[in-house]
C-alpha positions as CSV (number, residue, x, y, z in Angstrom):
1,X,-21.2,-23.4,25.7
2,X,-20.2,-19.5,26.6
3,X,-17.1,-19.2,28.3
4,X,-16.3,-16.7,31.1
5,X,-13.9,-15.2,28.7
6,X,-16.7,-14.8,26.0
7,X,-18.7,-13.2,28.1
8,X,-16.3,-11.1,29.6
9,X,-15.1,-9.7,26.0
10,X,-18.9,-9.0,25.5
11,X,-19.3,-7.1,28.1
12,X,-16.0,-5.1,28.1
13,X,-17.1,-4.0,24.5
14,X,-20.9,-3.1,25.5
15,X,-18.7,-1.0,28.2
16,X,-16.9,0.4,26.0
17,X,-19.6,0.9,23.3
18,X,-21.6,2.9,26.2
19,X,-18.7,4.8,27.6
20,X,-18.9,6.4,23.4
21,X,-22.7,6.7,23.6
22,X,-22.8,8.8,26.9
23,X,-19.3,10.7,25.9
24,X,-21.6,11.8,22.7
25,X,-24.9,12.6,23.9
26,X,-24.4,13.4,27.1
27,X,-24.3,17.3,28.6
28,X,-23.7,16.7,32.0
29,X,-20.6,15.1,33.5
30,X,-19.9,11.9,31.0
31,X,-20.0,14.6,28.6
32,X,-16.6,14.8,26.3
33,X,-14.7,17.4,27.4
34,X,-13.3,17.7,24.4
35,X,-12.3,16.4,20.5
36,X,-9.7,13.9,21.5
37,X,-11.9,12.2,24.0
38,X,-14.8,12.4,21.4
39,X,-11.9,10.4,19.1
40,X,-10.3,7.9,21.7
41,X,-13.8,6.3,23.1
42,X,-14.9,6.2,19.2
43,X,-11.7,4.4,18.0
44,X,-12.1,1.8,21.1
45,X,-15.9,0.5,20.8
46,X,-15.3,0.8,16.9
47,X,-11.9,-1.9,17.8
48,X,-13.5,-3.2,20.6
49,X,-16.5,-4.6,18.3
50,X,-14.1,-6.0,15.5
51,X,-12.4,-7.7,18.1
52,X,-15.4,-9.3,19.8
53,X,-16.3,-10.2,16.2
54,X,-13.7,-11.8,15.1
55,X,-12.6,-13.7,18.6
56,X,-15.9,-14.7,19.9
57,X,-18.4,-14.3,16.9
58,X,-22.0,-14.3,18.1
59,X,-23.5,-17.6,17.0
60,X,-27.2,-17.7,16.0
61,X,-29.6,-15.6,17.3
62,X,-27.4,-13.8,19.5
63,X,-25.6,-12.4,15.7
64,X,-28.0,-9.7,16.3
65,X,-27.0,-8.3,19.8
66,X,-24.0,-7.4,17.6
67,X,-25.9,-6.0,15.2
68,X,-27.5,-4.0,18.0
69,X,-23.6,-3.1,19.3
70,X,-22.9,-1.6,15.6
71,X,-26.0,0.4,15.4
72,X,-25.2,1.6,19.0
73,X,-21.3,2.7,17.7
74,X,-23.4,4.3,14.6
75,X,-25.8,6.1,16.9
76,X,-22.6,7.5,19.1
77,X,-21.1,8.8,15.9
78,X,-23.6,10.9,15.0
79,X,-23.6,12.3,18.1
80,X,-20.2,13.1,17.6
81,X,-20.7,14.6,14.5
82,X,-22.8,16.8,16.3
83,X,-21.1,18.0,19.1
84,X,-17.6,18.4,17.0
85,X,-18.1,22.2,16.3
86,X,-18.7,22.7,19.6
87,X,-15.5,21.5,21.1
88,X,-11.8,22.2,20.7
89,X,-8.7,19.6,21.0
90,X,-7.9,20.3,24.6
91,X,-10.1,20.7,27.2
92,X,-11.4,23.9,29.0
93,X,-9.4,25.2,32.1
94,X,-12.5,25.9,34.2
95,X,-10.2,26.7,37.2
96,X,-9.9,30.3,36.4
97,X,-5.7,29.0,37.4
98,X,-2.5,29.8,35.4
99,X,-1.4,26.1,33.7
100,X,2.2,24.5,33.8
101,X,1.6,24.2,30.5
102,X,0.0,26.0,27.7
103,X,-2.9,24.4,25.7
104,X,-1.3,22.7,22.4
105,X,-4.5,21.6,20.2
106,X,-1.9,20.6,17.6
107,X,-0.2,18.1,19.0
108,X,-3.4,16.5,20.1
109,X,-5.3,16.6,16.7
110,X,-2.0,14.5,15.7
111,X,-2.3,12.4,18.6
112,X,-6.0,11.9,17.9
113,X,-5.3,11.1,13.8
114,X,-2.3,8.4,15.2
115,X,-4.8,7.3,17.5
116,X,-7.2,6.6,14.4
117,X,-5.0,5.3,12.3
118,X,-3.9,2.7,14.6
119,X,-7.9,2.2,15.5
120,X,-8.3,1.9,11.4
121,X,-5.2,-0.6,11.4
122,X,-6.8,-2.9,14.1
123,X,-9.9,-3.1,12.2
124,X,-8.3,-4.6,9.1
125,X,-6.4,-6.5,10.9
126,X,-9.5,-8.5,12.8
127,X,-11.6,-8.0,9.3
């Protein structure tokens, strides 16, 4: 018998797996702004789908709707391996306005390589 909770975890990781397919592909408004975002909603369907696979494993037939999931994560990283040259580490000011703060791409590449290595740590982890 599936659980609310089962199916709830499900769902949050398909959320989360097309939240990284539309921040990869898209050009309009879901579009990533820029690198960290490309790196943040990889690292959460990639933890998002070893989680749902190691707390709720699908059983039977539905095994491949996860295989489906993986091959969805797969398809979003290529699109992020596409779009990458394309974008910097912070995003654009469009505003045309002076910023409180200057743009540090630095300090967000680190953030975004922390952010992956805890991503990379989680995934052992549920392995």
């Amino acid at each position: 018998m599936i659980t609310a909770l089962e199916i709830g975890l499900r769902l949050f990781a398909a959320v989360l797996i097309g939240n990284q397919l539309l921040r990869a592909w898209s050009q309009g408004a879901f579009a990533a702004p820029s690198r960290f975002v490309l790196v943040s909603s990889t690292v959460d369907a990639v933890v998002a789908l070893a989680f749902v696979r190691a707390v709720v494993p699908p059983p039977g037939l539905m095994s491949w709707a996860w295989v489906i999931a993986a091959v969805g994560v797969g398809i979003g990283i290529a699109g992020v391996i596409l779009r990458w040259p394309t974008l910097g580490w912070d995003a654009p000011n469009t505003e045309n306005t002076p910023t409180s703060r200057a743009s540090r791409p630095t300090v967000r590449a680190v953030l975004a390589g922390v952010y992956a290595v805890v991503g990379a740590g989680l995934v052992v982890v549920l392995a």
